[in-house]
Backbone as numpy.savetxt, mean C-alpha at the origin, in Angstrom:
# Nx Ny Nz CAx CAy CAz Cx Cy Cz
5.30 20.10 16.18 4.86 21.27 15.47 4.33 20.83 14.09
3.12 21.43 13.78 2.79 20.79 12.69 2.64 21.98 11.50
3.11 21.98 10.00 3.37 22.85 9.12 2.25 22.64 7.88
2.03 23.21 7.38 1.11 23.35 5.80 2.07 23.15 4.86
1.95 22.47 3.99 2.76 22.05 2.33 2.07 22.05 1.21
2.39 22.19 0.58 1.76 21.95 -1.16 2.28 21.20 -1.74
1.34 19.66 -1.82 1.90 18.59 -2.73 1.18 18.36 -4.51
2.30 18.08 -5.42 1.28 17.91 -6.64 1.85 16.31 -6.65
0.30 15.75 -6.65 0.42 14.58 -6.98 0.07 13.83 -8.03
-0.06 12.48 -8.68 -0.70 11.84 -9.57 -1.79 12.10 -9.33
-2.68 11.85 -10.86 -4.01 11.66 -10.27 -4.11 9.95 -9.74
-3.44 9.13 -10.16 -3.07 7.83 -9.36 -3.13 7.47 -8.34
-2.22 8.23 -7.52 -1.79 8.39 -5.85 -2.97 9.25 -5.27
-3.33 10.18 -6.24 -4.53 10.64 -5.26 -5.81 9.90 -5.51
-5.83 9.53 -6.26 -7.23 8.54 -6.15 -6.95 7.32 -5.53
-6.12 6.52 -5.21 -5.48 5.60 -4.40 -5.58 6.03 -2.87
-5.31 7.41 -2.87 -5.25 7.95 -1.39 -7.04 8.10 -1.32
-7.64 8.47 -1.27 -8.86 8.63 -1.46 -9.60 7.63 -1.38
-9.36 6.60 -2.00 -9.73 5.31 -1.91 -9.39 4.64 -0.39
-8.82 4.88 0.15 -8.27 4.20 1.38 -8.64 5.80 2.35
-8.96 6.63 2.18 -9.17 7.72 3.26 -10.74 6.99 3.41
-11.81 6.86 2.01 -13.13 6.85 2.40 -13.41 5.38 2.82
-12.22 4.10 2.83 -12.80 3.13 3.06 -12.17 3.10 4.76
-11.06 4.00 5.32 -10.76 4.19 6.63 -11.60 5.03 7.45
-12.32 5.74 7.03 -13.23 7.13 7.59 -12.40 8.06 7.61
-11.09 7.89 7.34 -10.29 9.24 7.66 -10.46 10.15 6.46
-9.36 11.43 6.61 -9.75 12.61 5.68 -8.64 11.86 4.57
-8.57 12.98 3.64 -7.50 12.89 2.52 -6.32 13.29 2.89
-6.31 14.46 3.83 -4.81 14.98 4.76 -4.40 13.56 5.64
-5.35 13.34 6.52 -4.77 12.20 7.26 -4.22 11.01 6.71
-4.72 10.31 5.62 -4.22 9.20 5.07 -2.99 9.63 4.25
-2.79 10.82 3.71 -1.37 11.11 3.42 -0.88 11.73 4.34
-1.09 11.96 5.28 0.14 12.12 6.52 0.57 10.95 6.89
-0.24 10.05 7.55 -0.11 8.67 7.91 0.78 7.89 6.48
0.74 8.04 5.50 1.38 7.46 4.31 2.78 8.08 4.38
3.29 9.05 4.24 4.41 10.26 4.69 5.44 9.89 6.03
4.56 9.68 6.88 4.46 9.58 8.44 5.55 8.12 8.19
4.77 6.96 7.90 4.99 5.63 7.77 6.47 5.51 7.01
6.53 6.18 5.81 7.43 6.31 5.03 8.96 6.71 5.30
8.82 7.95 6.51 9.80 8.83 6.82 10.15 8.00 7.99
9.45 7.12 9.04 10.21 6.73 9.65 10.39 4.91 9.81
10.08 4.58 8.77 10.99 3.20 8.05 11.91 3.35 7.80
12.55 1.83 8.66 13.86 1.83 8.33 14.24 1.72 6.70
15.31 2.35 6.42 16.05 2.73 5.12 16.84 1.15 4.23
16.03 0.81 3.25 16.50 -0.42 2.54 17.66 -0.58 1.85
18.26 0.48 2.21 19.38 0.84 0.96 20.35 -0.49 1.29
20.67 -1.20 2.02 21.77 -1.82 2.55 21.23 -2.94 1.40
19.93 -3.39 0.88 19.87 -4.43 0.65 20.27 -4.73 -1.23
21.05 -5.67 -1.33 21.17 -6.17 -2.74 20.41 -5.84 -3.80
20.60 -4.99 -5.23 19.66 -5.42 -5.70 19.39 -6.70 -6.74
18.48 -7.38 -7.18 18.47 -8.43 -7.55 18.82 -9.92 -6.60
18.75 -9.71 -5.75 19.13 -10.51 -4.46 17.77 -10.92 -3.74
17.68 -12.28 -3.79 16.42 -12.78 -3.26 17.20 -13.02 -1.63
15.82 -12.69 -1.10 16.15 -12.85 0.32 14.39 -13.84 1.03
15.25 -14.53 2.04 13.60 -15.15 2.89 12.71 -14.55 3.34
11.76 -14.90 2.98 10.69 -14.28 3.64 9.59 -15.43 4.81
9.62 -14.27 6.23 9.35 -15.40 7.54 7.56 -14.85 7.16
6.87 -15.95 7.19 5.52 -16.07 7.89 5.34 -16.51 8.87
3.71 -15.81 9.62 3.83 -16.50 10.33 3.14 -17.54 10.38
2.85 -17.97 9.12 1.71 -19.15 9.04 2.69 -20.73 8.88
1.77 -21.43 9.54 2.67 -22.72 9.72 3.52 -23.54 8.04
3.24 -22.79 7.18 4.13 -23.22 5.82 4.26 -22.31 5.15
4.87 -22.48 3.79 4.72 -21.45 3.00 3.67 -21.68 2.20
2.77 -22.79 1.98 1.74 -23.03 1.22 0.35 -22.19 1.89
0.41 -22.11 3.00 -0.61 -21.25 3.73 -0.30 -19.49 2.77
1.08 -19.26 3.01 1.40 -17.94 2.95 1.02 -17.77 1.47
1.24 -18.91 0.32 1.31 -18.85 -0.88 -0.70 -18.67 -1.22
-1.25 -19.58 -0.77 -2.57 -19.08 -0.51 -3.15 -17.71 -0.28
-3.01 -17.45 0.95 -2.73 -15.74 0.96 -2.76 -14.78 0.05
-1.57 -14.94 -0.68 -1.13 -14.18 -1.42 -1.74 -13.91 -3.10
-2.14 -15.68 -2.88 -3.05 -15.60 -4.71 -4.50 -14.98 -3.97
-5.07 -15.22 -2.50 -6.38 -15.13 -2.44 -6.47 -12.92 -2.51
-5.57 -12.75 -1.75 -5.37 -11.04 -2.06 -4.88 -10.49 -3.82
-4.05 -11.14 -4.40 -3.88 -10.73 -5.86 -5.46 -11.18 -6.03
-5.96 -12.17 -6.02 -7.24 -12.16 -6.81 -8.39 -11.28 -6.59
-8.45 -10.73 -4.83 -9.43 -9.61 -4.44 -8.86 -8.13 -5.44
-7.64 -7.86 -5.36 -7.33 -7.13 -6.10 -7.38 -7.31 -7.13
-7.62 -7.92 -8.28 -7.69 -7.89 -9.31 -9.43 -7.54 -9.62
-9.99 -8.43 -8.93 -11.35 -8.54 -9.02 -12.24 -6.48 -9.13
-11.43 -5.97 -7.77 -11.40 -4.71 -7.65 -10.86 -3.54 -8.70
-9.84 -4.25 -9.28 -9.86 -3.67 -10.37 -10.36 -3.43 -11.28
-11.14 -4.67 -12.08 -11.87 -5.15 -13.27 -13.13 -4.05 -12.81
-13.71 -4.39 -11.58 -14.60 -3.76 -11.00 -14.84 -2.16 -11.38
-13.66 -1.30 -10.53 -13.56 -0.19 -11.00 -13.30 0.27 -12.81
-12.59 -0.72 -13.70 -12.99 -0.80 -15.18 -13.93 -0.67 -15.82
-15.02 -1.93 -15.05 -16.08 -1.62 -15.49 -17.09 -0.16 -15.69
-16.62 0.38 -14.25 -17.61 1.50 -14.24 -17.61 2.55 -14.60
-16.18 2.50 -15.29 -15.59 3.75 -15.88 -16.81 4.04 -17.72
C-alpha cells in the first residue's frame, strides 16, 4: 500500500537528491523513496562500537588496489565539487 507524506528537507539533501534523480533518469519521489526504502530496511548498526576500528574486506586482490579506489573517487568528488563552486 502506498501513502502520501510531507517531508521538509535541507536544501542540501534536496539538491543532492536531485542531483542523483537527473543523473539516474528517475523522478525526485523515486530517488527518495529508493533512499528511505534502502535506509528502513538496512540492517541496524547499533551493535557496533563507537570509536572502534573494524576490517574492512575488498574484493580487490590488496588493499593498495582498494586504497587506489578510494583516492581515485575522493578526487572525482572533489573535482565535482570545485566544479559546481565554480558555477555558482
Amino acid at each position: 500500500m502506498l501513502r502520501s507524506i510531507t517531508l521538509q528537507l535541507t536544501d542540501e539533501t534536496l539538491n543532492r537528491a536531485q542531483e542523483i534523480a537527473n543523473q539516474t533518469g528517475k523522478t525526485l519521489e523515486e530517488t527518495l523513496t529508493n533512499w528511505i526504502d534502502g535506509t528502513a530496511t538496512s540492517p541496524v548498526l547499533d551493535f557496533l562500537t563507537p570509536n572502534a576500528e573494524y576490517p574492512v574486506y575488498t574484493p580487490f586482490d590488496s588493499d593498495e588496489g582498494a586504497q587506489q579506489l578510494q583516492d581515485y573517487l575522493k578526487f572525482v568528488q572533489e573535482t565535482r565539487r570545485k566544479g559546481n563552486s565554480d558555477n555558482s
